[in-house]
N, CA, C and O of each residue as an XYZ file, in Angstrom:
692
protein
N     -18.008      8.825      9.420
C     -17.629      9.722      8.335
C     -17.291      8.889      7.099
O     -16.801      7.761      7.150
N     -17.585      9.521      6.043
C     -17.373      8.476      4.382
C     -16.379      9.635      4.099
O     -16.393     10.855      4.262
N     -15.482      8.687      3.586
C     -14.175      9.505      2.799
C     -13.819      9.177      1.474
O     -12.994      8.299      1.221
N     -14.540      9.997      0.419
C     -14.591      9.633     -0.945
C     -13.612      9.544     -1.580
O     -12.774     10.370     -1.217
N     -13.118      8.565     -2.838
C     -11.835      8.601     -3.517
C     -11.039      9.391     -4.321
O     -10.607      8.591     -5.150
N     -10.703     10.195     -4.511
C     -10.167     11.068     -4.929
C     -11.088     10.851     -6.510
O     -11.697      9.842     -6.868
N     -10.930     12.171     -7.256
C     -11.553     11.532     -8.547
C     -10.471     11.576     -9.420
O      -9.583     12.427     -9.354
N     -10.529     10.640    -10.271
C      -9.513     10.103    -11.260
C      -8.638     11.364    -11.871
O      -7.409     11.352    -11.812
N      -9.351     12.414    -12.439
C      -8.725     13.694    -13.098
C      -7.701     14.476    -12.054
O      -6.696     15.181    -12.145
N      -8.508     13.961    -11.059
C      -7.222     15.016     -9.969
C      -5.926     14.025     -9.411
O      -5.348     14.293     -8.358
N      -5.626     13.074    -10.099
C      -4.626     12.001     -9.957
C      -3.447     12.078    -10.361
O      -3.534     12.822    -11.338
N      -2.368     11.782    -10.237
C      -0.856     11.835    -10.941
C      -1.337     10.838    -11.779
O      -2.302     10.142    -11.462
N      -0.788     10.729    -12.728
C      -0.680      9.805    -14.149
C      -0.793      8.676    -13.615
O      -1.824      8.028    -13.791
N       0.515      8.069    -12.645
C       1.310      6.946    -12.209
C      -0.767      6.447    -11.023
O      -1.705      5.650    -11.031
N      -0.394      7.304    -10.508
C      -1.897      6.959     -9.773
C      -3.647      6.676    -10.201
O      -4.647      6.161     -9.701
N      -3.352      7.180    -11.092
C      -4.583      7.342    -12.356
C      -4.765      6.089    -12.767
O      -5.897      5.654    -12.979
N      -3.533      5.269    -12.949
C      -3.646      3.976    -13.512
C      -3.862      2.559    -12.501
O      -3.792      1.359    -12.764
N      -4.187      3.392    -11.093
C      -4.953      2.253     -9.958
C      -6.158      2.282    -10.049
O      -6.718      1.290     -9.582
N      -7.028      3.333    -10.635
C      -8.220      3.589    -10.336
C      -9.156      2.063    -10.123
O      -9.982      1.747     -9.267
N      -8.612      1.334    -11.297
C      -9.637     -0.032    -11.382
C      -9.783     -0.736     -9.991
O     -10.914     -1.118     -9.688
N      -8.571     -0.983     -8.962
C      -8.858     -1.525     -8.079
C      -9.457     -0.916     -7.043
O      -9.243     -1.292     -5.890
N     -10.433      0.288     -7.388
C     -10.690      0.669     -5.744
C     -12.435      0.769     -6.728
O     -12.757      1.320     -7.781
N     -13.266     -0.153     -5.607
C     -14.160     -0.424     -6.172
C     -15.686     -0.314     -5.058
O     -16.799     -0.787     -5.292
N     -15.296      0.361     -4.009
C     -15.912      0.753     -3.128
C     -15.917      2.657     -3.323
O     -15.086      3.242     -4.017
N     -17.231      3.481     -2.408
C     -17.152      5.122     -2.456
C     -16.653      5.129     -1.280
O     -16.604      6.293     -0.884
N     -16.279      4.445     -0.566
C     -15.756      5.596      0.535
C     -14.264      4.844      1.136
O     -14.289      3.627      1.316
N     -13.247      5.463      1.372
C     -11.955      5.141      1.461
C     -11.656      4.661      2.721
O     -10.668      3.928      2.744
N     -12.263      4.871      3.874
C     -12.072      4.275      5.336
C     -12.527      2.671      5.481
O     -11.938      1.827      6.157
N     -13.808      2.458      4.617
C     -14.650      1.161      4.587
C     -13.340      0.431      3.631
O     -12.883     -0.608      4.107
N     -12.777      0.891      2.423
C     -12.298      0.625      1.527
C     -10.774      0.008      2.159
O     -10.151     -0.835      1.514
N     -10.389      0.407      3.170
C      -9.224      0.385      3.988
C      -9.064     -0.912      4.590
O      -8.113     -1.692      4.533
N     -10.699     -1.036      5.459
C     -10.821     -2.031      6.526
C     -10.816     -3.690      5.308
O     -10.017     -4.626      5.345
N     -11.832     -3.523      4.509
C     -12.205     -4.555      3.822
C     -10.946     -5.159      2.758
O     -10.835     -6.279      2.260
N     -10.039     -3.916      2.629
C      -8.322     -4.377      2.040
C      -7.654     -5.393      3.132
O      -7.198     -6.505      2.867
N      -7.689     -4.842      4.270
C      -7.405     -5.262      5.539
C      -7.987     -6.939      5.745
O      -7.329     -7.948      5.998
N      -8.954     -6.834      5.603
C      -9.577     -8.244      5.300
C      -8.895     -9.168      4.670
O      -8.501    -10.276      5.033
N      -8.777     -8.460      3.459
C      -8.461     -9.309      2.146
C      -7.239     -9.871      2.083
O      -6.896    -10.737      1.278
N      -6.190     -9.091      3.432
C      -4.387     -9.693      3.586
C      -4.783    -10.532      4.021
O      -4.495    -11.552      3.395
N      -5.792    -10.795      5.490
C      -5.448    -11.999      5.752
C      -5.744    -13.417      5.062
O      -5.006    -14.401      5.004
N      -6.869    -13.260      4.624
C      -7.638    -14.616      3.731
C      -6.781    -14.504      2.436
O      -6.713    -15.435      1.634
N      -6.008    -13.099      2.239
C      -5.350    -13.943      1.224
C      -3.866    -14.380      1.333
O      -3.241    -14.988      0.464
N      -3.402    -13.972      2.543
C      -1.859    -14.457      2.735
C      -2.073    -16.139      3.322
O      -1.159    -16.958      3.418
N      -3.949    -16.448      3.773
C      -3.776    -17.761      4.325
C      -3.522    -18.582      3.103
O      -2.944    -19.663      3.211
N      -3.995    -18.045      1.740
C      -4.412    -19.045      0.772
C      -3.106    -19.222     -0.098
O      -3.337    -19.672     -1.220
N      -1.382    -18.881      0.277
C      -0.668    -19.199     -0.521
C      -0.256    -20.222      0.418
O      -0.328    -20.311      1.644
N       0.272    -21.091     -0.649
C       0.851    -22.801     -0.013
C       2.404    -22.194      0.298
O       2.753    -21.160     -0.272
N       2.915    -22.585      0.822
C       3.977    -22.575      1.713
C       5.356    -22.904      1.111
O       6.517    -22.656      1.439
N       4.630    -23.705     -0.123
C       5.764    -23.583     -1.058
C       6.112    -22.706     -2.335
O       7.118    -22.849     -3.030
N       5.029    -21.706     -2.533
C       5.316    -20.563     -2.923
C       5.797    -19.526     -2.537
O       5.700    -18.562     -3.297
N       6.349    -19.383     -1.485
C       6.484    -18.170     -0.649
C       8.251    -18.089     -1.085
O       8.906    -17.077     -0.834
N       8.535    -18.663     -1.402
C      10.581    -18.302     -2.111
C      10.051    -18.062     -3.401
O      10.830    -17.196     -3.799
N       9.280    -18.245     -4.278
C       8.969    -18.190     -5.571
C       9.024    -16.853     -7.027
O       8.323    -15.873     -7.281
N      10.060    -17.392     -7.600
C      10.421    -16.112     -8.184
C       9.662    -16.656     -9.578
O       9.797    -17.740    -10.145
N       8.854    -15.561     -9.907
C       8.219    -15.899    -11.833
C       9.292    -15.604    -12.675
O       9.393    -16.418    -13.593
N       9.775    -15.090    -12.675
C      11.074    -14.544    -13.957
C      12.153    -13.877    -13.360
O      12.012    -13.179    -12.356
N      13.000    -14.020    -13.810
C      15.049    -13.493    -13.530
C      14.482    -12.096    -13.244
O      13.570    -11.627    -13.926
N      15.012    -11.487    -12.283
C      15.121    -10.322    -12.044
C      14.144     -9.799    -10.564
O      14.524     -9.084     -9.636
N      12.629    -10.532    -10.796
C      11.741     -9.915    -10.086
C      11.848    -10.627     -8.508
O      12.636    -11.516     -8.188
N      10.869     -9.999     -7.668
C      11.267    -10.761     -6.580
C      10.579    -11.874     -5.784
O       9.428    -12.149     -6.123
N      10.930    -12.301     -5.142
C      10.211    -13.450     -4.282
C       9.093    -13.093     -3.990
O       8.894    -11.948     -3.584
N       8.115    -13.988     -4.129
C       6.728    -13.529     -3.478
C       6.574    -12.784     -2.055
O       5.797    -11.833     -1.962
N       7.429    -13.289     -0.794
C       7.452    -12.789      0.372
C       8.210    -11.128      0.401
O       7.972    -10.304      1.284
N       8.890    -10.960     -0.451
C       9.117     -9.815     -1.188
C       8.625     -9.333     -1.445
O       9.008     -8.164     -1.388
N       7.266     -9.562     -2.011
C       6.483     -8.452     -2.523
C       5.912     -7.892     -1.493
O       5.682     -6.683     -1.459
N       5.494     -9.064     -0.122
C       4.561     -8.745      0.743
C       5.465     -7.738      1.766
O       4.895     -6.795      2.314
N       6.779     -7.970      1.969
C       7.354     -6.920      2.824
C       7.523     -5.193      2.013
O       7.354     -4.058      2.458
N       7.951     -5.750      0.597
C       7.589     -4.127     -0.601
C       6.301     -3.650     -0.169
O       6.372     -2.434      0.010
N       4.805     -4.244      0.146
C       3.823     -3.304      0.653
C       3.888     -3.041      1.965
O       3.258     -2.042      2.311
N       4.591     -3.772      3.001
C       4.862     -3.207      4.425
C       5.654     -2.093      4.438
O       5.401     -1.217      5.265
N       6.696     -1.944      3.566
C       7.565     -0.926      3.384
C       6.769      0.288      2.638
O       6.999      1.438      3.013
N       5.833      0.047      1.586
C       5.378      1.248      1.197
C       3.936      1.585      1.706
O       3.316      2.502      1.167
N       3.476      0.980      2.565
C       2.660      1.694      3.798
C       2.824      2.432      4.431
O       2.255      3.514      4.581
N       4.058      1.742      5.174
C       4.576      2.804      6.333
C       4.836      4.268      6.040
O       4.467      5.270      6.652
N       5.887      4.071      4.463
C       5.898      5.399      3.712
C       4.677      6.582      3.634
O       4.614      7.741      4.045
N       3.759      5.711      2.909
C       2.489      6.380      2.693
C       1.694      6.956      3.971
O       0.985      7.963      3.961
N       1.917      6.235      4.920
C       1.249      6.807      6.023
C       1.952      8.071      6.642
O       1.482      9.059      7.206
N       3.281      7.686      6.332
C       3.939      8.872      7.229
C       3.873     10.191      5.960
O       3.654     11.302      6.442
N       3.999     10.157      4.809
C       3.783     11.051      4.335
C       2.255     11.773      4.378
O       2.136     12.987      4.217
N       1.002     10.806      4.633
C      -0.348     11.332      4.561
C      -0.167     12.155      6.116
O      -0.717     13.254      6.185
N       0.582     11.658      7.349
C       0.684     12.277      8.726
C       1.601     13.544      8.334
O       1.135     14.677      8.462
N       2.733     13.367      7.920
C       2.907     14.993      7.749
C       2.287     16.181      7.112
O       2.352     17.320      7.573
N       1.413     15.685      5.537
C       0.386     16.308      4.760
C      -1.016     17.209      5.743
O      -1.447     18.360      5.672
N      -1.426     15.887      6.706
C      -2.367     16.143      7.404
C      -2.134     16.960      8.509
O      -3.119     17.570      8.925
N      -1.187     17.104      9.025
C      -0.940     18.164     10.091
C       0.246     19.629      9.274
O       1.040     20.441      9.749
N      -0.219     19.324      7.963
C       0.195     20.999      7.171
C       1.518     21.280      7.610
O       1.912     22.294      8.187
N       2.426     19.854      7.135
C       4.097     20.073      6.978
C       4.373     20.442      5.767
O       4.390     19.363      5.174
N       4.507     20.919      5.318
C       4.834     21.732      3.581
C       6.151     21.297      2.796
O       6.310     21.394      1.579
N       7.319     20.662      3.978
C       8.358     20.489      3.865
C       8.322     19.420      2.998
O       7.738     18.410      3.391
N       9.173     19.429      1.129
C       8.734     18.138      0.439
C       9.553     17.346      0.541
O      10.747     17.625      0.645
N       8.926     15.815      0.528
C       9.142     14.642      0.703
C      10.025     13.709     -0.615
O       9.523     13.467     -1.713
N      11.446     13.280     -0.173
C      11.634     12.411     -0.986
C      11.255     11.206     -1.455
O      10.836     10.481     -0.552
N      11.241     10.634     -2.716
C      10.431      9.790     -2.860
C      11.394      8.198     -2.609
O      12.368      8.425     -1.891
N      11.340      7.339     -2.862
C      12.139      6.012     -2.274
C      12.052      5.300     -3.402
O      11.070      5.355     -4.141
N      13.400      4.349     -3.685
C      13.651      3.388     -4.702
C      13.494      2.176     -4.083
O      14.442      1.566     -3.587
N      12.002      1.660     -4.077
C      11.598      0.305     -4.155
C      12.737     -0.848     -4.016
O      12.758     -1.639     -3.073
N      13.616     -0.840     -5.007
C      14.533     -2.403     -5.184
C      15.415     -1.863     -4.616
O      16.130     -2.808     -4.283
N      15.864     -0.990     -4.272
C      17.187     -0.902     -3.064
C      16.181     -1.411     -1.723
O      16.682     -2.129     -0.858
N      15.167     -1.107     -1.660
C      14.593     -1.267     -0.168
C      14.296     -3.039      0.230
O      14.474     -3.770      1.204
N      13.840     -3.145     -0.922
C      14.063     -4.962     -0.929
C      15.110     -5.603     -0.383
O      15.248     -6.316      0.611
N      16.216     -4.988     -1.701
C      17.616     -5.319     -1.533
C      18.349     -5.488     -0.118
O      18.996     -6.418      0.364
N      17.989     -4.218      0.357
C      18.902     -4.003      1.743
C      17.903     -4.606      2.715
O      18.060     -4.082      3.817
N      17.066     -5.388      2.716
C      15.750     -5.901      3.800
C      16.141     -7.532      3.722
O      16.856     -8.125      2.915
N      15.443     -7.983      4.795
C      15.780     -9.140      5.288
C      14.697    -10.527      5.081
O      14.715    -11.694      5.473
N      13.780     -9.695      4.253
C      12.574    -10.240      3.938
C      12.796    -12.217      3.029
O      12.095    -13.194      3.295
N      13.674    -12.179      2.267
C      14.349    -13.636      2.039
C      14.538    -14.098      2.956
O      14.670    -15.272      2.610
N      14.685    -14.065      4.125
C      15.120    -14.682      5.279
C      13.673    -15.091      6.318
O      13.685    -15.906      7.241
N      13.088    -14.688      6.090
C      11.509    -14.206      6.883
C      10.599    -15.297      6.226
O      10.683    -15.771      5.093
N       9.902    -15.513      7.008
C       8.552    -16.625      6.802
C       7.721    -15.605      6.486
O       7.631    -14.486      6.990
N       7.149    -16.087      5.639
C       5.589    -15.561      4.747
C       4.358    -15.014      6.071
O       3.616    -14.040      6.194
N       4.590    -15.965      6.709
C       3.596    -15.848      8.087
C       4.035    -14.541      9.233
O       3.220    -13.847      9.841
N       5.405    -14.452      9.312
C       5.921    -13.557      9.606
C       5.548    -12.245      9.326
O       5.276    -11.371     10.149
N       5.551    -12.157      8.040
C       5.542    -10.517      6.712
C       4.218    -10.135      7.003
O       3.923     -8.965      7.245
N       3.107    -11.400      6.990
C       1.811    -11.388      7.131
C       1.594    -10.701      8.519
O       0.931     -9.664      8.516
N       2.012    -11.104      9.531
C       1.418    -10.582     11.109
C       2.136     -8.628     10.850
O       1.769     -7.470     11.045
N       3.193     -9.314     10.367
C       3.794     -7.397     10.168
C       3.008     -6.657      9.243
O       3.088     -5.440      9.412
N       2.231     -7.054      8.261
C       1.536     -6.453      7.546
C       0.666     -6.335      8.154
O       0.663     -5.123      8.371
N      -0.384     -6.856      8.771
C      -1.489     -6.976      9.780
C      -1.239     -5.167     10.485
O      -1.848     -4.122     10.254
N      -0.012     -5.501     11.433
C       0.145     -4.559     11.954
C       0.143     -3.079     11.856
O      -0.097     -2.170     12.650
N       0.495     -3.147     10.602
C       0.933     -2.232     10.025
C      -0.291     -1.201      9.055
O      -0.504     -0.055      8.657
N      -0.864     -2.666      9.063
C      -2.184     -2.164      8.432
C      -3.326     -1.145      9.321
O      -3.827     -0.050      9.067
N      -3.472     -2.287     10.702
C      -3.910     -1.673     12.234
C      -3.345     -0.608     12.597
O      -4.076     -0.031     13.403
N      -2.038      0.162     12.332
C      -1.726      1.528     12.368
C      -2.741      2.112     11.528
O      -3.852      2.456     11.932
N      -2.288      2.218     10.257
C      -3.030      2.925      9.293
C      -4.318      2.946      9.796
O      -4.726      3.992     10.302
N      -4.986      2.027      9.747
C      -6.697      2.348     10.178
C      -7.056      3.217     11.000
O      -7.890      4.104     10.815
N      -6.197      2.912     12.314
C      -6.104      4.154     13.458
C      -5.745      5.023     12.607
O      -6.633      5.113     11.759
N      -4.873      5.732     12.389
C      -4.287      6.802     11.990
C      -5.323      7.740     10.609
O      -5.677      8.917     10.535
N      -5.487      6.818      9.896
C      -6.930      7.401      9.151
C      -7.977      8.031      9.505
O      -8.316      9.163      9.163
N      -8.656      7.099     10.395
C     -10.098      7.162     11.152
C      -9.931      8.429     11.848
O     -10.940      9.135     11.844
N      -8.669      9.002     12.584
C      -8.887      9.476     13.486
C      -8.783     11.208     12.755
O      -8.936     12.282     13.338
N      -8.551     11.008     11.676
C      -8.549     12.413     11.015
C      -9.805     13.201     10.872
O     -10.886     12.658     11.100
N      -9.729     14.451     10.507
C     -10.988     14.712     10.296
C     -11.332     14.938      8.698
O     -10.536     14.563      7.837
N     -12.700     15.640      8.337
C     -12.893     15.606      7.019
C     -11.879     16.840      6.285
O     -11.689     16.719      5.074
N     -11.344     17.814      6.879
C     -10.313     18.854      6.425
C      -9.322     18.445      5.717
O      -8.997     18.717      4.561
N      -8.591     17.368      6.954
C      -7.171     16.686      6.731
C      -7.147     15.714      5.657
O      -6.079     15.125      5.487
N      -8.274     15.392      4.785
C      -7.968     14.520      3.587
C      -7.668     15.092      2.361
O      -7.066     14.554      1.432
N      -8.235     16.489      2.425
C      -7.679     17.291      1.316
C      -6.420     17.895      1.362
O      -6.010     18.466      0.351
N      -5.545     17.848      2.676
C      -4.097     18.839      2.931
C      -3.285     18.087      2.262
O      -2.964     16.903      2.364
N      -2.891     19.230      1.310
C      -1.772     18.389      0.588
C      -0.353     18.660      0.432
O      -0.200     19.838      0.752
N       0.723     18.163      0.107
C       2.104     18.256      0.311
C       2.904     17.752     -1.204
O       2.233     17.515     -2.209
N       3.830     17.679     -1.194
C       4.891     17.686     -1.974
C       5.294     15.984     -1.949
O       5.447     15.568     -0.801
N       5.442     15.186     -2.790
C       6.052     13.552     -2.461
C       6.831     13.287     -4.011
O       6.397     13.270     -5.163
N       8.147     13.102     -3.433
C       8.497     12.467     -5.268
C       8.018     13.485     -6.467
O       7.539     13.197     -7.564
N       8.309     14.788     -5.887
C       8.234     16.086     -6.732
C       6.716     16.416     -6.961
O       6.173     17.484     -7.242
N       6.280     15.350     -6.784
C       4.621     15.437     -6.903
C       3.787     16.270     -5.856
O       4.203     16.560     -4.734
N       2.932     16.510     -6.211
C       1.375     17.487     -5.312
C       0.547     16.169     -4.933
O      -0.078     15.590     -5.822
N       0.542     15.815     -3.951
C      -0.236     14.976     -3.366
C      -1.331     14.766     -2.127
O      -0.986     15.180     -1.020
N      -2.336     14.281     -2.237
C      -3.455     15.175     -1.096
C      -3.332     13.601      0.144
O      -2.820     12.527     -0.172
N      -3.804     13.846      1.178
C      -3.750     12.596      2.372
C      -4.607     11.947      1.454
O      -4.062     11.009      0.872
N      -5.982     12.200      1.098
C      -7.128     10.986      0.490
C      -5.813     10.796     -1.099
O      -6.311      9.772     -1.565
N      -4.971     11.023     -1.777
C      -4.776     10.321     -2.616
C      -3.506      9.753     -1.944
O      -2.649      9.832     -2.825
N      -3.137      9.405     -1.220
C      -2.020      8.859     -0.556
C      -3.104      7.197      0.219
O      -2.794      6.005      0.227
N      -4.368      7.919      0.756
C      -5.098      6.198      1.308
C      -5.429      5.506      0.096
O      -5.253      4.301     -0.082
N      -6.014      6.481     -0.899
C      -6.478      5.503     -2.528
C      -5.420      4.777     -2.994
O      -5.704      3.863     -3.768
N      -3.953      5.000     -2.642
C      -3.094      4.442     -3.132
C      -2.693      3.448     -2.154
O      -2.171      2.492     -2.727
N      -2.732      3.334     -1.097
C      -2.144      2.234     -0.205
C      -3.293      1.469     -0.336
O      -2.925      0.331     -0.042
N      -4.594      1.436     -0.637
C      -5.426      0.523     -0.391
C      -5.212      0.085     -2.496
O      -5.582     -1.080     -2.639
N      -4.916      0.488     -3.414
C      -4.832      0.277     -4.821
C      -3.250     -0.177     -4.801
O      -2.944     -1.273     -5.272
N      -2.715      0.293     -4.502
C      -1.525     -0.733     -4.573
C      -1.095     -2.030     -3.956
O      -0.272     -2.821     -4.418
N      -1.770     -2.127     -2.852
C      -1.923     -3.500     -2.240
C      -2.928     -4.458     -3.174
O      -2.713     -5.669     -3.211
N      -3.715     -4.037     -3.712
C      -4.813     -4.756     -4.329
C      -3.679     -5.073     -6.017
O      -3.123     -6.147     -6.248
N      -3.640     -4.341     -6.560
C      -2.422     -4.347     -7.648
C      -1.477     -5.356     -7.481
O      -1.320     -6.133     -8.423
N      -0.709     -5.521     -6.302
C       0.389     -6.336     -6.207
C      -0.620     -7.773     -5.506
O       0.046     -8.809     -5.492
N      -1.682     -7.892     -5.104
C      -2.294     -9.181     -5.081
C      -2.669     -9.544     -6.456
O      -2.359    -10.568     -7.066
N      -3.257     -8.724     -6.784
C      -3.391     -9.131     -8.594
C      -2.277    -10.045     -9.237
O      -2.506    -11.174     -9.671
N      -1.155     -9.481     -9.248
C       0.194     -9.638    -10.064
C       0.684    -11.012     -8.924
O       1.180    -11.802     -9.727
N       0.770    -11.518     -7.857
C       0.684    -12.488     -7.097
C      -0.197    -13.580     -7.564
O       0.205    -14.688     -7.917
N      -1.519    -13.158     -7.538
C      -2.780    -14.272     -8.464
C      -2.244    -15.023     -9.753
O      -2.278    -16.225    -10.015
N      -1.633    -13.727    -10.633
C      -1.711    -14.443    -12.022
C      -0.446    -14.868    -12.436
O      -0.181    -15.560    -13.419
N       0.597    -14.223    -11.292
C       2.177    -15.059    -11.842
C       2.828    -15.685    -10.916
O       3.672    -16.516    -11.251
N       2.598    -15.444     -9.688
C       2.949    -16.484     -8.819
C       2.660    -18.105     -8.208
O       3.325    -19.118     -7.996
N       1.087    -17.605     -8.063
C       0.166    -18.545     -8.059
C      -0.109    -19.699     -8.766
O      -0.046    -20.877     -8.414
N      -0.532    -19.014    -10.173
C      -1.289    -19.678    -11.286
C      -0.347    -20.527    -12.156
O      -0.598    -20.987    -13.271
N       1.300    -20.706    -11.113
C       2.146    -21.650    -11.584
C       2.468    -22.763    -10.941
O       3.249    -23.567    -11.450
């Protein structure tokens, strides 16, 4: 089954502005080949970037990588209640408290990586196994109208987003 990306007009604002990173038509292929891309790219940071803060305030690189383990899990569980037509709406979550209160400073890079792996290997299952109905059921998130296919466009565009922002300010120092 091909599971097309939502189209840009039917997007929240905030989501509208991932469109660039999803550069494949179909969202399941688009999933696996993200999936790819953690591991070859969590092999390629040196070991001494992984505490590495670019500017006062923001967070450690290994930080960022547990911020997308944390907002996977989110995303998935909100696309699983959407998809089995829970109506009941969903609060949305403050990012830097979730950092904050996480243990991820303490954690090896290699660590975050196998948990991301994992986490990722949920999602795939949990995608795949839907049918073509359940990508359009949509629900309530962070006051928002949100459909399961714009909940995968976003876990596979926001992971790609925060490798971006890793490339050009973590890295490239």
């Amino acid at each position: 089954m091909q599971v097309l990306p939502p189209l840009p007009e039917n997007l929240s604002t905030y989501y509208r502005s991932y469109v660039r990173y999803m550069k494949e038509v179909d969202l399941l292929q688009a999933l696996q080949n993200a999936s790819d891309e953690i591991e070859f790219f969590l092999r390629s940071v040196p070991p001494e970037k992984e505490n590495f803060i670019y500017a006062p305030g923001k967070w450690m690189l290994k930080e960022v990588i547990g911020h997308l383990c944390d907002t996977e899990r989110i995303l998935t569980y909100r696309a699983l209640r959407f998809a089995r037509n829970d109506k009941a709406p969903l609060q949305g979550f403050e990012e830097n408290d979730y950092v904050a209160n996480s243990n991820f400073k303490s954690r090896t890079l290699q660590s975050m990586g196998i948990e991301f792996l994992i986490i990722r290997e949920s999602s795939i299952a949990f995608f795949n196994s839907l049918d073509e109905t359940d990508f359009d059921r949509t629900g309530e998130a962070n006051k928002s109208l949100v459909s399961v296919r714009d909940l995968l466009f976003f876990i596979i565009t926001h992971q790609r987003h925060h490798f971006a922002i890793i490339k050009e300010r973590y890295l490239s120092h």
